[in-house]
Structures are given as structure tokens and as C-alpha cells.
N, C-alpha and C positions, 0 to 999 in steps of 0.2 A: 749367701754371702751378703755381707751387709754392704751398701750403697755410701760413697763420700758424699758430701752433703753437693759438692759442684757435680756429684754422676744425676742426681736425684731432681736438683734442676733442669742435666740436657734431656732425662727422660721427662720427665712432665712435658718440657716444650713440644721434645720428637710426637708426644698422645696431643697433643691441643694441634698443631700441626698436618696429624696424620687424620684427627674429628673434621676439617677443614678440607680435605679431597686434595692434601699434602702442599696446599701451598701457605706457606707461614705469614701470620700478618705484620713481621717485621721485616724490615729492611736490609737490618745490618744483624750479624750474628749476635750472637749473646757473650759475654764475656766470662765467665763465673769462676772466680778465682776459688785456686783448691791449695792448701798446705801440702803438700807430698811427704814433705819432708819429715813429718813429724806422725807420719803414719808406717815410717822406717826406723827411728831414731828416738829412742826416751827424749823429752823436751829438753831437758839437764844435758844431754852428751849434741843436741845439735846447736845447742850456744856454743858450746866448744872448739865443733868441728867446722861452724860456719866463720867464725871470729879469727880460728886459726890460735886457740888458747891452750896451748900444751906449754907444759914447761921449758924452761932452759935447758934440762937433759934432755929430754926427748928431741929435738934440737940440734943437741950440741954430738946426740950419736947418728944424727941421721944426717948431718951435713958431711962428713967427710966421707960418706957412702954415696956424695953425690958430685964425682969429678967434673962435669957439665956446671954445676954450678958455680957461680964466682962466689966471694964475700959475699960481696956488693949487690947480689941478686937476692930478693926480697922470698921466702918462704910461705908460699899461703898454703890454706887448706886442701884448695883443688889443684897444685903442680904437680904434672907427670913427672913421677918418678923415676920412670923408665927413657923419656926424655932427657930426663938430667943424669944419666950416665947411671942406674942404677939396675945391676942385672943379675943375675941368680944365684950368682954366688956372694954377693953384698946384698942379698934381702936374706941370707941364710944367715951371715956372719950381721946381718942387722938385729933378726930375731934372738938369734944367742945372746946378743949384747943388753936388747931391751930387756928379755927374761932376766938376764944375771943381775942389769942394775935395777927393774921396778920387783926385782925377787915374783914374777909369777911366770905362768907354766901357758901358753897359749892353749886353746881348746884345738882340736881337729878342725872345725871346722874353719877356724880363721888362718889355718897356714895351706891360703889358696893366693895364687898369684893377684886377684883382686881385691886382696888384703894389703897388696905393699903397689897400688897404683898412685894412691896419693896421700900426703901424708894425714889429710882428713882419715882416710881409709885406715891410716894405720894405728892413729890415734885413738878413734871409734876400737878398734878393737882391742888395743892397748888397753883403756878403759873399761870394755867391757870383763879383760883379766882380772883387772885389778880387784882387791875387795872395795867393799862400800864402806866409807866410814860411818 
């Protein structure tokens, strides 16, 4: 398995530490920032999903499957769905809707309920149905 570049720092420190009869000669912890994100997510679709950049359609079929929501309440990427009044029978009649207007066929593996938690979540795999232009 290959090592993130922040796994690859906390091991170096844990051997320089552990050479030292485990006590570290720093004081305060080490910080070492890791991208996650982008080791789940082609870099193209996590602009997308982090910005909240889906279209008007995608949108304008997914707000009225969400009774909790007002107007006036703002849509991001990370809003619970399921929160906002969205339950199993409107993530069924959502994915029909999405398949019929962006014309594709969802894969198996994305018609799991952690596909319709956020609309990041749904987006992301909307996308990944779609073709590439």
C-alpha cells in the first residue's frame, strides 16, 4: 500500500522518536496537512462538489424532493438530505427523474442510500454517469 505523503511524515517522526527511548524532542505535535479529498474524487469533479457547481437542473429536480427546505434556504454541497425531508420514496422518484432528464442509466453501485445523503454525494455520481465530453 502506498503511504500519503502526511502518513510518511507521522512514520518517520513515530522511528526518530522510537531511536530516542520514545520520548520525542518536540514539544507540540506535528501538524502535516493531507488532501483527502482528492485521493477519493478525480480533481475536476471535487471543484464541483466542494463549490456546490451543478447546474440549474440538477437543482431545480432536487429542491422540490426536499419539503424541509424553504426558498430561501441556501443549497450546498454538504446538506443532509435526509434532513431536509428527503426519504425513499423521493430519492427513487429523484433518480428516475435525474436518469430521464441528464439521459443516463446510474451504475449499481451508486443506487446506495449514501449516494442520495448530500447533494455533493449526488452530484459526484450524477457525473460520474454522465459521458465525458
Amino acid at each position: 500500500m502506498q503511504l500519503l505523503e502526511g502518513d510518511r511524515a507521522v512514520a518517520e517522526a513515530k522511528r526518530r522518536t522510537a531511536r530516542r527511548g520514545g520520548q520525542s524532542a518536540q514539544k507540540s505535535p506535528v501538524e502535516v496537512p493531507v488532501n483527502i479529498s482528492a485521493h477519493f474524487f478525480p480533481p475536476a469533479r471535487v471543484i464541483g462538489i466542494i463549490k456546490g457547481m451543478w447546474d440549474k437542473q440538477f437543482e431545480a429536480l432536487l429542491r422540490p424532493r426536499l419539503p424541509l427546505l424553504s426558498s430561501g434556504d441556501v443549497l450546498t454541497a454538504d446538506t443532509d438530505l435526509r434532513e431536509f425531508g428527503l426519504d425513499s420514496m423521493g430519492a427513487v422518484e429523484l433518480l428516475s427523474a435525474l436518469e430521464a432528464d441528464y439521459s443516463v442509466q446510474f451504475d449499481e453501485e451508486a443506487l446506495v442510500l449514501d449516494t442520495f445523503t448530500t447533494p455533493g454525494a449526488l452530484w459526484a455520481a450524477l457525473s460520474a454517469a454522465r459521458p465525458t465530453l
